[in-house]
N, C-alpha and C positions, 0 to 999 in steps of 0.2 A: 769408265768412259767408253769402253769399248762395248757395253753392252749398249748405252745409250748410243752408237753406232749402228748395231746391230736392230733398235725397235725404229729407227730411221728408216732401216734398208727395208723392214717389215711393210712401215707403214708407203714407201715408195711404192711396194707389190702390190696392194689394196686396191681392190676393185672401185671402188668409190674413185680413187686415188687416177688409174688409170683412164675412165669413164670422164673424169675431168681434163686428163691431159689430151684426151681424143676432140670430146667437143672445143677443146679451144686451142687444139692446135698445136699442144707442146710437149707429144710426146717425148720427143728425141731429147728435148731440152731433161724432161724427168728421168728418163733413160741415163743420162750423162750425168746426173746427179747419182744415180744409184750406185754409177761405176765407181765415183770420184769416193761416193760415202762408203764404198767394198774399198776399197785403195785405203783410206783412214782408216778405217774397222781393223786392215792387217796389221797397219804400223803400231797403231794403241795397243792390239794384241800381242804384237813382238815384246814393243816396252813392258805391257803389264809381268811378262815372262823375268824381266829382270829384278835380278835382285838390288839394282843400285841403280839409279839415272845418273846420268850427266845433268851437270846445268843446261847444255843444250838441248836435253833430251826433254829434260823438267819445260824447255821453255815450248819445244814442239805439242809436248802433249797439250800445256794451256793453250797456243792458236789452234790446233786443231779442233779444243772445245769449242773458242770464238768461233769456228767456222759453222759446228755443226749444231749449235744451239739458233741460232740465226734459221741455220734451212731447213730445222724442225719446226722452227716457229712459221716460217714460210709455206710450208706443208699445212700444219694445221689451219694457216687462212686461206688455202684453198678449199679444203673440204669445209670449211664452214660457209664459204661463199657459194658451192655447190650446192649444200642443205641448205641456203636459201634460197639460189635459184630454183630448186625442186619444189620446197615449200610456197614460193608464190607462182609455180606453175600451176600447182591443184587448185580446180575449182572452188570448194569450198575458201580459199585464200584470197581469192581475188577483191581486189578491193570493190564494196558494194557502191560506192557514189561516182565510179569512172559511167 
């Protein structure tokens, strides 16, 4: 899980990624995910480090997945709303019967 933390943080850095939060406005908001998703990344790595969980420990790691499977999936619909806004930018896309 900690890795799946770790292509989070990657894909926060992404230029694609940033180029979106500019034109609409939400950097800071991506920013503050990246820090929140650096913050999980250390605790999953603590835990992975053990050789035993706790039940509470078993139960952190599962809400920390619920949290970061959500804001990867969030991620990935921005960059796809992005690649469409690009794609019916260009010319050739444009709808011919407007």
């Amino acid at each position: 899980m900690a890795e799946f933390a770790t292509n989070l943080i990657n894909s926060l850095g992404s230029a694609a990624l940033h180029e979106y939060g500019r034109i609409h406005g939400v950097m800071d908001k991506l920013e503050e995910l990246r820090r929140n998703v650096e913050t999980i990344r250390a605790v999953l790595l603590d835990l992975d480090e053990k050789q035993e969980q706790t039940n509470a420990e078993q139960n952190l790691v599962k809400n920390l997945k619920d949290v970061l499977i959500p804001a990867d999936d969030l991620l990935d619909e921005f960059l796809i709303k992005d690649m469409i806004h690009k794609r019916d930018q260009e010319p050739h896309h444009q709808n011919k019967f407007k």
